[in-house]
Structures are given as structure tokens and as C-alpha cells.
N, C-alpha and C positions, 0 to 999 in steps of 0.2 A: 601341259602345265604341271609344277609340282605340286605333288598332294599337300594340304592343309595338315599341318602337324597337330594331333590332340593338345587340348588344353592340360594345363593341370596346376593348381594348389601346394604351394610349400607346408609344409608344418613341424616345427620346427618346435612348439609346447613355448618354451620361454630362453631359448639356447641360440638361438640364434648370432648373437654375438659373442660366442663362445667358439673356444675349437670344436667341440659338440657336432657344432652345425655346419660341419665343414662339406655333408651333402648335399645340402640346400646351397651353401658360398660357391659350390661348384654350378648348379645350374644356372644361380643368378648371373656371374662371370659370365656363363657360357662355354664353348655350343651347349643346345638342350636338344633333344629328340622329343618334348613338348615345348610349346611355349607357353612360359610360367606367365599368370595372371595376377596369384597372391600369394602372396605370405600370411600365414596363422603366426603371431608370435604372439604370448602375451605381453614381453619384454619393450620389443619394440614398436610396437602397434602404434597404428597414427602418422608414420614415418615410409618412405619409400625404401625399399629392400637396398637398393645396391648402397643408398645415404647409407643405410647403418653399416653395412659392408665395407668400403671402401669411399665413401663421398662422394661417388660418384650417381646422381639419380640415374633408375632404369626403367621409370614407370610400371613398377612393381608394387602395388601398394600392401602396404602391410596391418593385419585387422586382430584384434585381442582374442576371439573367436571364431567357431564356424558358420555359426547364426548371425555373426557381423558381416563377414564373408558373403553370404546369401543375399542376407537383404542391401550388401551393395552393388554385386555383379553377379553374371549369369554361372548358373552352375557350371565347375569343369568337369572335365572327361574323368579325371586323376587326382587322388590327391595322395603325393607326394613326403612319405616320412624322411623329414630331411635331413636326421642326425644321426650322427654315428660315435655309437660309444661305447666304452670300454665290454667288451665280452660282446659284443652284439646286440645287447638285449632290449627290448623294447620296453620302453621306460611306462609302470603300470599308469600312471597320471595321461598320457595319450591314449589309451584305449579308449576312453566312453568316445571322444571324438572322431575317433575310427569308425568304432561302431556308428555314430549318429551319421557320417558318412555313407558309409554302406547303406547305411537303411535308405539314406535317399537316392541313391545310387548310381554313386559317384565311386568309382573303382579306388582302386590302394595299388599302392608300389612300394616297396619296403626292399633295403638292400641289409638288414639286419641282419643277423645268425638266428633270430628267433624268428621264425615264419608264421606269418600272418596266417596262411592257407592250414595250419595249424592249428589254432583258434576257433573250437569248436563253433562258440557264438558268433563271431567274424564269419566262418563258414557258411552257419546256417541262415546269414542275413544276408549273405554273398546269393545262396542262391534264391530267394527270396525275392532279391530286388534283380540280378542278373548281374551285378556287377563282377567285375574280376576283382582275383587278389592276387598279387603279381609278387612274389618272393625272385628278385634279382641273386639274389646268394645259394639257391636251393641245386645242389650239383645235377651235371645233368647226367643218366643213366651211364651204367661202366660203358657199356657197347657203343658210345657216341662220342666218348674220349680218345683222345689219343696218346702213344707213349712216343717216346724218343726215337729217334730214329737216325738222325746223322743227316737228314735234309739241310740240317742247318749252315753246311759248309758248300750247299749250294745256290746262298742267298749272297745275291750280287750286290745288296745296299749297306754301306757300314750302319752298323748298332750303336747308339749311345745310351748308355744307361743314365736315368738321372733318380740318382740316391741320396739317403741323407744318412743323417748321424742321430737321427732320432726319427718316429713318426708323427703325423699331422705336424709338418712345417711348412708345407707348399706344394709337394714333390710333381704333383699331375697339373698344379697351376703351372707351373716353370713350364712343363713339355708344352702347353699350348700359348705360354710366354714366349717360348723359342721357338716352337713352329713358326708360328705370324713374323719373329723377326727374321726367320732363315728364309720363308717365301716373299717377304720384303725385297730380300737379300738375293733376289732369284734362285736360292737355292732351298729344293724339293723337299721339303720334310713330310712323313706322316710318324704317328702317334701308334704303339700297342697298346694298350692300357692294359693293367692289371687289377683292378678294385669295382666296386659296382657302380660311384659317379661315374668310371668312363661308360660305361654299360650307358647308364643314363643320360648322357650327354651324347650319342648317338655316335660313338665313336667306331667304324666301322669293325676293326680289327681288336679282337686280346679273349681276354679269361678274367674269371673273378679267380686271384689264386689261393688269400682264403678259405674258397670253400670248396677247392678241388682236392681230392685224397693226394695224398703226397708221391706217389707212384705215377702221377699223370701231370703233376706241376710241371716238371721239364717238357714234356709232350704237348703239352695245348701251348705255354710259352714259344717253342717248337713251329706250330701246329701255325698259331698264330702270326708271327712273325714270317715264315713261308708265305703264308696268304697275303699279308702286305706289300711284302715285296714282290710277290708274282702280278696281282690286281693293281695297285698301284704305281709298281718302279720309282722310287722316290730316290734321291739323293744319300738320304739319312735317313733312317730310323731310331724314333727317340724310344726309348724304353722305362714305362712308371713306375720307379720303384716303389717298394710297397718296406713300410716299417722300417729297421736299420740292420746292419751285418752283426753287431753284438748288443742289442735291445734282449735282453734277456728273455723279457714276456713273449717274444716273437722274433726273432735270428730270422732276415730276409735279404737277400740280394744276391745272393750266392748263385743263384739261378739263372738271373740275365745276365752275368760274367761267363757264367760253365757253359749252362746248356743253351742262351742265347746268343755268346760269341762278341760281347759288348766290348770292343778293345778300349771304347773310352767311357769317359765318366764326369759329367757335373755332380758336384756335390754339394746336396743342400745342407745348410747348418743354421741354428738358432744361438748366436752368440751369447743371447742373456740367460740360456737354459742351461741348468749348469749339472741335475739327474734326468735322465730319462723320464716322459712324459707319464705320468701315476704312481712313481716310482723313487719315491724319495729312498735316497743314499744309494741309490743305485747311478755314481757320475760317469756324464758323457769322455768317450776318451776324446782326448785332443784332434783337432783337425790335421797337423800334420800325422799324429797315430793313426788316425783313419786313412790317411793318403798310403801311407806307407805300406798299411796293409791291402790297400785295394791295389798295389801294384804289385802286390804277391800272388795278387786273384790276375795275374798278365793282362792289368787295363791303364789308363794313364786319364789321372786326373786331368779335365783342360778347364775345369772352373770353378769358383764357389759362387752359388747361389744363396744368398744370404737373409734369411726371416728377418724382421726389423721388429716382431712384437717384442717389448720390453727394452727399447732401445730407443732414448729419445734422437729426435732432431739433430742435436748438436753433438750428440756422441758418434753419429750413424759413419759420418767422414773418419773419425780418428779409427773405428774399428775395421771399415774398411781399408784401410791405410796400413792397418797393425797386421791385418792376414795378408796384405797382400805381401807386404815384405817378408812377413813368414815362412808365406809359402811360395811366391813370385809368381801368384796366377792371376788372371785377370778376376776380380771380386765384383757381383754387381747385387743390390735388389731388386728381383726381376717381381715384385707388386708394386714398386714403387716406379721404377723408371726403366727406359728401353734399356735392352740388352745386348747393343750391337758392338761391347766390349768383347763378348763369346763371339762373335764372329770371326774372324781372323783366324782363331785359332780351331773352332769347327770345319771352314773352308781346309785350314791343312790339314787337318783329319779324313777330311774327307778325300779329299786329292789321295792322300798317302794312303787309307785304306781300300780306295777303289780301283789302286793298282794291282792289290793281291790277289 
């Protein structure tokens, strides 16, 4: 029988329907490596998690506090810092509830830059009560790392990278958008991930690359993608992108093109976002500048995946309509609707890279 996955608690402060809370959106979506019981929000409390998410109910109830939490369902294993924001840092207004956790002892999971296990008082309540404090981002020793190595040109599964032109627009939703429609599709996808939702969504294979020294980024990237293709054998290999190729605050993709071997490439974009996400007057380059330069990086766009926040109803058709003649790729919203547009042209990628 399969083992019973730990419980665990979102918490989320009042962010939750924000990009903020795009750790917590990831486990509600799914897979989780627990299953979520509640949401802490005080924003939207009273309301089922996936309603506020996407309308869709998940039987995830959502409570204003963690004393509300208690006295309505049984304590869980975990509870779950579900946001991620800017610098990493753990936002001061969540700690007392950290701590009031711990003390009753209920473990923590944190994928932040600023590590709980850090925390002298979180420490010293941790071992008190016995609970864990589970820093996901916390690198792991140099000797357990790996560097480059040139394995890569012995992986039999094509790469797809799925990047954007900004961060937090979708990028790790879309791969598990497009896994489900390619195993739909009879064709084998698995997932690398790169970020600490996939960590937490129990995805077998990847690296937090954040918080890896820069000398081992290509190597666990490497490291990682060897191991899925050897344990798995998939068709395809999607690859998470992480942040954008010219995002100032953070230059990211360059990695799954060089040293993961990605020849192709979805590319997510926020059509209503017009600077980089914190970053006003810092503007997004255009989608076909971004194409053009990801085919200097020897990969080929085969899609846009398109964010629809800030983009009503009635505009959503004309702008898919206006990129796609732009750019002549198939355009889909992969939160809004299936994505068996990308197929077609994934199957001939596939075909054509599996001949090399």
C-alpha cells in the first residue's frame, strides 16, 4: 500500500490572492508531497482555497487564523509558508504564528532565502516541542553537489524548456499543464523543476537553483536531468524555467539552453505587463525580441503560453489573435483552457529530436 502523505497547513498571512502566494497556488493546483488540509489567510478566510484561486472548489478550507484552524480540524504534521517574495525574506507579521505553531508542534516548511532553522527563538521552540524546521532553499553541502560534466549529451530524451519574459507568470504551472496534456496525448512527459514549489510538490527530479552557488548551477541542472531520463525514460523533458533571460534583478534561462541542451522552447508572457515584475521603468522586451534572441541561444520557440491576469474576457481572443500573427505560433492560456494547440508541434519536436 502507499504510504499516507503528511498533512500540512498553508499559510499564506493575507497574500494569498496575490502573486505573493504563488507557493501556496502551487500546492493547491497540485501534485503536493502533503495533503493540504487548510489555508491560514486572513484575506480570504471563510472561502474554499482553490474558489479564491481559480473557482475551482478543492475542499481546502480557508480560516483567518491558527486558533481558527485548530479549533476546526485536527492538528497537521506541517505548516507550510506559502509565499514567496521578493528577496526571500520572511515577512516579520508571520512569525508569532510560526512560533505559536512550533510550540504546539506542528513542524514548518519554508522555501524562503531567510531560514527558519536560523531563528534562534523558532530554534529553541523547535526543539522543545520536537518539531522540524525544514528550510527547502538551504544549499546542500559543496561535497554533495555536482559540476558539469558533459553527461548531458548522453540523455536520449529531448528538453523543452518552458521560459518567460518575466517571473511569477505561470512557468512551473504550464509544465504540469503540459505534462497532463502530452500523457493525455500518449506522449511521456516528466518535469525537472528548478524552484522550491517543485521540491514541495513532490516532484521527483531537479535543484532549487537559487540557492545553489553558481559554479554547481549547470551541474545539478546536469545532474538532474541525467537522473530523469535514466529512471524514467520519458518522451520529453519539460524544463522550469526560473525568472527571465534579461530580468535585470535576476538573468535566468541561459542554463537550460547551454548546459541542459533545451533545443526548444515555450514561452510564457504576461501581455498586460508592460515593466518587469517590482520594477517599474524597467520594460519587458517584445515577444518576438525575446524569440529572436532565444534562437541565438540554438533553441526554437514552438509556443506562447499566455498569463491572462490583467486581461479581460473580451480582449483575451483579440490578443491571442494579434501574437499569433506576429509571431505565427500556436498561442494558448494554459490556466484557462486545454493546451492541445502545443501539441502538434511538441510531437514534431519530438520526433525530430529523437532522431539525433
Amino acid at each position: 500500500m502507499p504510504m499516507e502523505r503528511p498533512t500540512a497547513a498553508l499559510f499564506t498571512l493575507d497574500a494569498f490572492h496575490t502573486s505573493d502566494g504563488k507557493t501556496a497556488h502551487g500546492l493547491v493546483r497540485g501534485p503536493s508531497r502533503f495533503r493540504i488540509t487548510a489555508l491560514i489567510d486572513r484575506h480570504s478566510a471563510g472561502r474554499d482555497a482553490g474558489e479564491v484561486l481559480d473557482g475551482r472548489a478543492r475542499g481546502i478550507p480557508t480560516f483567518a487564523d491558527l486558533d481558527a484552524m485548530l479549533g476546526a480540524q485536527p492538528k497537521p504534521d506541517f505548516l507550510v509558508v506559502g509565499v514567496a517574495t521578493h528577496g526571500g525574506v520572511l515577512p516579520p507579521a508571520m512569525k508569532a504564528t510560526l512560533l505559536a505553531a512550533v510550540q504546539r508542534g506542528i513542524s514548518l516548511v519554508s522555501g524562503l532565502h531567510e531560514f527558519l532553522a536560523d531563528d534562534a527563538e523558532l530554534a529553541a521552540a523547535a526543539r522543545a516541542s520536537g518539531a522540524e524546521l525544514i528550510d527547502v532553499r538551504r544549499p546542500r553541502p559543496a561535497r554533495e553537489r555536482h559540476f558539469w560534466t558533459g553527461a548531458i549529451r548522453d540523455v536520449k530524451a529531448p528538453r523543452l524548456a518552458v521560459l518567460g519574459t518575466d517571473c511569477a507568470l505561470g512557468k512551473r504551472t504550464t509544465c504540469h499543464v503540459v505534462q497532463r496534456a502530452c500523457e493525455a496525448a500518449g506522449l511521456r512527459a516528466a518535469i525537472v523543476y528548478t524552484g522550491q514549489t517543485g521540491w514541495l510538490q513532490g516532484i521527483p527530479h531537479g535543484f532549487v537553483l537559487d540557492s545553489t552557488p553558481n559554479d554547481f548551477v549547470c551541474g545539478e541542472l546536469e545532474h538532474a536531468i541525467v537522473a530523469c531520463d535514466r529512471d524514467l525514460s520519458p518522451d520529453l523533458i519539460l524544463l522550469e524555467g526560473q525568472s527571465a533571460l534579461r530580468n535585470p534583478s535576476g538573468p535566468c534561462g541561459a542554463e537550460l539552453l547551454l548546459a541542459g541542451g533545451a533545443r526548444g522552447t515555450l514561452l510564457q508572457h504576461a501581455p498586460a505587463r508592460r515593466d518587469y515584475d517590482g520594477h517599474p521603468g524597467f520594460p519587458i522586451p517584445s515577444v518576438p525580441d525575446e524569440i529572436d534572441l532565444l534562437g541565438r541561444y540554438g533553441t526554437r520557440v514552438l509556443g506562447l503560453c499566455l498569463n491572462h491576469d490583467g486581461i479581460d474576457a473580451a480582449a483575451r481572443e483579440r490578443t491571442r489573435a494579434a501574437l499569433a500573427r506576429e509571431t505565427g505560433l500556436p498561442v494558448v492560456y494554459p490556466l484557462l483552457e486545454p493546451v492541445d494547440a502545443l501539441l502538434p508541434a511538441l510531437r514534431a519536436f519530438v520526433a525530430a529530436e529523437g532522431r539525433r
